[in-house]
N, C-alpha and C positions, 0 to 999 in steps of 0.2 A: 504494500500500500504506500503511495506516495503522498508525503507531509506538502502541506501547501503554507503552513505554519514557518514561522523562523526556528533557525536551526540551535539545538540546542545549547551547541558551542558558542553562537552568537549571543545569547541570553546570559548564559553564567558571564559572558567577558563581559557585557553592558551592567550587570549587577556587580560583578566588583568594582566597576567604574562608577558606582552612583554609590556604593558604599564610603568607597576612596574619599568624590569630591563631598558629600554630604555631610560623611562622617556617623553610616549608618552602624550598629553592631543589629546582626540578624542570621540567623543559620538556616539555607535553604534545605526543602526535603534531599534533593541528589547529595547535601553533603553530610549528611546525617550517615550516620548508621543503621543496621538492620536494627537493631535492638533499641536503638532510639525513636526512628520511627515505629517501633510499634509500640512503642511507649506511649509518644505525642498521639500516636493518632488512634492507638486501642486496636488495630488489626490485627489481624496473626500474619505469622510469620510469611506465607504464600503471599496472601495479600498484599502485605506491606512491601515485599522485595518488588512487586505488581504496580505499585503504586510509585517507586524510587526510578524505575524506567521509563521516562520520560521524556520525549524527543523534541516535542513542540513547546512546552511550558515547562515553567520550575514556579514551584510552589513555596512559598516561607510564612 
């Protein structure tokens, strides 16, 4: 299936970029951990790795 979305790699670079100039502190889901996201977000295990794959968006 073809993403018509921006690409993930483009996203994380423009978020550390707005972190940088802002001077955001924020932990997105891709950089968490298995066991932190399923912390935050109460998934299991499946899921939560399901939810960390993410091509078109990042979540925080």
């Amino acid at each position: 299936m073809r993403n018509l979305g921006l690409d993930i790699a483009f996203i994380r670079k423009r978020i550390s970029i707005w972190r940088e100039r802002l001077g955001l502190a924020f932990t997105t889901l891709g950089e968490m951990t298995l066991e932190e996201t399923m912390a935050v977000t109460g998934l299991e295990a499946d899921e939560a790795r399901l939810a960390r794959m993410r091509l078109g968006s990042e979540t925080w």
